[in-house]
C-alpha positions as CSV (number, residue, x, y, z in Angstrom):
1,X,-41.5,2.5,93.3
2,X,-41.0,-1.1,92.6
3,X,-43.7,-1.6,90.2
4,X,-42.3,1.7,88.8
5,X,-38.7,0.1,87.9
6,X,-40.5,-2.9,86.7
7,X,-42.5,-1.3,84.1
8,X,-39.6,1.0,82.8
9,X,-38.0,-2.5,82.2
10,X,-40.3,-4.2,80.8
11,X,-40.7,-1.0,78.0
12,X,-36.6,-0.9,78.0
13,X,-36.9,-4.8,77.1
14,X,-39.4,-4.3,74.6
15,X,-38.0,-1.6,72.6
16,X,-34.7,-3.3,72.3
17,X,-36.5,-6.6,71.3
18,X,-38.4,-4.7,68.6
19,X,-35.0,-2.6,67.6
20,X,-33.3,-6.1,67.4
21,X,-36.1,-8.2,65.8
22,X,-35.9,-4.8,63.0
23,X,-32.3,-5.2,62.5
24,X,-32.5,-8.9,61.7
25,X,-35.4,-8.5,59.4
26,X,-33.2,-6.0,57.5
27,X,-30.0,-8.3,57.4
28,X,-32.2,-11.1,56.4
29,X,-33.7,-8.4,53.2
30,X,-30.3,-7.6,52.6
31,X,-28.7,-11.1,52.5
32,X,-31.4,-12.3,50.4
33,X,-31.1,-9.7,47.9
34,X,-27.1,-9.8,48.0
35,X,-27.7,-13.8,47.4
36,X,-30.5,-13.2,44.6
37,X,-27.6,-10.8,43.0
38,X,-25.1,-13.3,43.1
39,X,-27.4,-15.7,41.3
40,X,-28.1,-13.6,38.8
41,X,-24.6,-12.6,38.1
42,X,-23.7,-16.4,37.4
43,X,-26.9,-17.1,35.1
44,X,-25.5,-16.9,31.8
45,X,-26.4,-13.3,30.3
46,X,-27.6,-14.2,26.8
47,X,-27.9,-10.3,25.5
48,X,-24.1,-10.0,26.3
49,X,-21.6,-9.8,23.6
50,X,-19.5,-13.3,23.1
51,X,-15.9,-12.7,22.2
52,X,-15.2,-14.7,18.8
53,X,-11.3,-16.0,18.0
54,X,-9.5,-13.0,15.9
55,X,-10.0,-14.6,12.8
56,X,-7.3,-12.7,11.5
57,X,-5.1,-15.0,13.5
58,X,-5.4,-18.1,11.8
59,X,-3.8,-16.5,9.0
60,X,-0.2,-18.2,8.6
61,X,2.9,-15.7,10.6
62,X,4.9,-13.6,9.3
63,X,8.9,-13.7,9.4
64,X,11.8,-11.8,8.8
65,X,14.7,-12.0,6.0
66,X,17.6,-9.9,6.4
67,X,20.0,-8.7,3.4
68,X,23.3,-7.0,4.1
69,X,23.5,-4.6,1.3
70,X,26.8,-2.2,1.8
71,X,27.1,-1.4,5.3
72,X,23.4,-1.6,5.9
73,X,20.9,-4.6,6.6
74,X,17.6,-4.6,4.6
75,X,14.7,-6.1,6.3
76,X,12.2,-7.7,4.7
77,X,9.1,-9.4,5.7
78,X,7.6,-12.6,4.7
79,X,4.3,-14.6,5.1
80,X,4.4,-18.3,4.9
81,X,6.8,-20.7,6.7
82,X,10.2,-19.6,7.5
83,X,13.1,-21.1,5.6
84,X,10.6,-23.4,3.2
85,X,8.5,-20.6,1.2
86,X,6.7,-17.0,1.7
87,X,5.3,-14.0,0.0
88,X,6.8,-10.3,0.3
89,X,3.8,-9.5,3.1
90,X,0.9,-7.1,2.1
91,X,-2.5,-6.6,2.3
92,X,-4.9,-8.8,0.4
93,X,-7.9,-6.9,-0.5
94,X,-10.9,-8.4,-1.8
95,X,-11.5,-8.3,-5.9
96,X,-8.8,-6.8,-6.5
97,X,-5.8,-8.3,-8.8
98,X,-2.8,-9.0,-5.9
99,X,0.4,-9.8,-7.4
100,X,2.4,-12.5,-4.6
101,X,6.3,-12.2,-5.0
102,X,7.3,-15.5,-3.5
103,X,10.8,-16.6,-2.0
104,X,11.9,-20.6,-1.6
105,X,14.6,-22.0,0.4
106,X,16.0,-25.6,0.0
107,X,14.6,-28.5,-0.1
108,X,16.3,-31.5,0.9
109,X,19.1,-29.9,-0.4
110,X,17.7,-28.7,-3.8
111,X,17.2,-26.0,-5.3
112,X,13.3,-25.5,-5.9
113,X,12.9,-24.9,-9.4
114,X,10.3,-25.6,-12.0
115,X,6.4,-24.7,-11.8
116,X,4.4,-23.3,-9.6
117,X,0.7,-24.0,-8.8
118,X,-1.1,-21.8,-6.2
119,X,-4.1,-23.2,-5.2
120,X,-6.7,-20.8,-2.9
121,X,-9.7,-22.4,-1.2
122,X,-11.9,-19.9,0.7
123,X,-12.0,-21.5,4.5
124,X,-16.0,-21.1,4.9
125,X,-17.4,-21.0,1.4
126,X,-14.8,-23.4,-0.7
127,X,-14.7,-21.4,-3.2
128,X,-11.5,-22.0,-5.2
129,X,-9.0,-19.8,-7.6
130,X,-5.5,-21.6,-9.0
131,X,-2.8,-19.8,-9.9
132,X,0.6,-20.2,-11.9
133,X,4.0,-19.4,-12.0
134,X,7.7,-20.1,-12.3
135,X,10.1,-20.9,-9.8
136,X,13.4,-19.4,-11.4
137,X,17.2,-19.3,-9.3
138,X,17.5,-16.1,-7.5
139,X,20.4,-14.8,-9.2
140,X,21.0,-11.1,-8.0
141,X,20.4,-9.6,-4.4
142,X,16.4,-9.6,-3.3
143,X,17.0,-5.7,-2.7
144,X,17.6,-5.6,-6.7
145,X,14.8,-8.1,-7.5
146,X,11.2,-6.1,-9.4
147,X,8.6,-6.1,-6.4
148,X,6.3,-4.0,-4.7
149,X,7.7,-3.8,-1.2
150,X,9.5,-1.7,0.5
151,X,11.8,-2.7,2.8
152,X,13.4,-1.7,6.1
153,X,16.9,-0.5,7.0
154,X,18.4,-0.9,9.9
155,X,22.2,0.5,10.5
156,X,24.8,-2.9,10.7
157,X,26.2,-3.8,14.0
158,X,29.1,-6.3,14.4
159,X,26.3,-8.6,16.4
160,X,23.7,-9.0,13.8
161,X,26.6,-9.2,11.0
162,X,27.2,-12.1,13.1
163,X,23.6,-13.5,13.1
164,X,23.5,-13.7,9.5
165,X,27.0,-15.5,8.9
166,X,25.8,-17.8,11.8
167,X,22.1,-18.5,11.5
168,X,20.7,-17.2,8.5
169,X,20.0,-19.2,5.7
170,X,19.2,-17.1,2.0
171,X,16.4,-18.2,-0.3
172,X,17.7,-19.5,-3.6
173,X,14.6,-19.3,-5.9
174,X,12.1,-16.9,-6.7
175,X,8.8,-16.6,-8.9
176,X,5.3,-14.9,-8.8
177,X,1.7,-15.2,-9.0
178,X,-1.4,-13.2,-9.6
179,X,-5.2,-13.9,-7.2
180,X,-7.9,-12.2,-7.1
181,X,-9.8,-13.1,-4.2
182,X,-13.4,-13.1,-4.7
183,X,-14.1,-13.2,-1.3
184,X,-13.1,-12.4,2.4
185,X,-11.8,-13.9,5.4
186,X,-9.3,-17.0,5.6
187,X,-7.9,-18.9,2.8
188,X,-6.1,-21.7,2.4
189,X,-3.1,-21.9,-0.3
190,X,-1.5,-25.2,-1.2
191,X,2.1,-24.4,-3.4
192,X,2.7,-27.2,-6.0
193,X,5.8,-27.8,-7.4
194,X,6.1,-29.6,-10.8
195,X,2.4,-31.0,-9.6
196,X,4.1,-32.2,-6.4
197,X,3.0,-30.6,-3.2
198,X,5.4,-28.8,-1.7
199,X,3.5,-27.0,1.5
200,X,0.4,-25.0,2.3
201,X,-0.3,-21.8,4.6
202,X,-3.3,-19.4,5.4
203,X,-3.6,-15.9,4.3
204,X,-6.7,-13.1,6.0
205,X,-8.4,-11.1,2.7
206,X,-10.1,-7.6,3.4
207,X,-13.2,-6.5,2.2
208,X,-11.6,-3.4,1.4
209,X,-8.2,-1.4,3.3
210,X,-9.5,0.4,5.8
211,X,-8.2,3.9,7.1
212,X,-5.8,3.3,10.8
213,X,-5.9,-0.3,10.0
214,X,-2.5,-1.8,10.6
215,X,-1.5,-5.2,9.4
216,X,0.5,-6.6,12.5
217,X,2.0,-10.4,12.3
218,X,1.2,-12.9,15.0
């Protein structure tokens, strides 16, 4: 009976060695393919996509000019730098004749009058395009002035009647210029006044205007 009990023990011992030698083989397997994973995952993946910088972002922001006309404020928007110089914003399309309506505020006091000298350099390619006008006083209201832009009412409230007697400084000259960009992506445009230079921004051309493509500021 003894040797009995010791033989059923011996088996009982075995089994659960072999059960327990099993189970640790199988962690092992699945710790060393969980660690070959997380190598993996780490390596650098060089079929994945790489994100590049929304080029359309270098372009220069936008800002916003508002005009009380009656009992209603006209909002207009402009690309360039706010209170120095912009552009009535629109899309630029590529090769094809873009008229800029430009707007000047003060400098150092002064009216901005006299010519104007756009020149465009492409940002990759350095291609080039110049471009001239004349920087006349703004004499009537910019909702009366000839451009292609349409702007956007908003009804008058006593605190943004406020803002503009407070805050809001009007441009005082005007002109415009002609491009046709031969080429898309970023360009660079440096405004000359009277061959002096008087700033410089970046503008985003389109191959061509898309359908559900909207032209957002940043």
């Amino acid at each position: 009976m003894k040797i009995h009990y010791f033989v059923v023990l011996v088996l009982s011992s075995v089994l659960l060695f072999g059960c327990s030698f099993k189970q640790n083989n199988d962690n092992v397997a699945k710790a060393k393919v969980q660690d070959d994973l997380k190598e993996q995952s780490i390596k650098p993946n060089l079929s994945s996509k790489i994100i590049s910088p929304n080029i359309n972002s270098k372009q220069s922001p936008t800002f916003t000019v508002n005009e009380k006309v009656k009992d209603v404020i006209m909002i207009y928007e402009i690309r360039g730098k706010n209170q120095k110089f912009g552009f009535f914003d629109k899309p630029l399309i590529m090769d094809k004749e873009i008229k800029l309506e430009w707007l000047f505020w003060t400098v150092d006091e002064q009216i901005p009058l006299g010519e104007l000298k756009v020149q465009a350099v492409q940002d990759e390619s350095g291609k080039s395009l110049t471009a001239k006008g004349e920087i006349v006083k703004k004499e009537t209201p910019i909702k009366e002035l000839p451009k292609d832009y349409t702007p956007k009412p908003v009804n008058i409230n006593k605190s943004i009647e406020e803002d503009l007697e407070v805050n809001f400084n009007f441009p005082v000259s005007i002109s415009s210029t002609s491009l046709k960009f031969n080429e898309s992506g970023i360009w660079k445009l440096q405004l000359f006044l009277n061959d002096k230079i008087l700033g410089n921004m970046n503008v985003y051309v389109t191959k061509k205007k898309e359908p559900n493509i909207y032209y957002l500021d940043n």
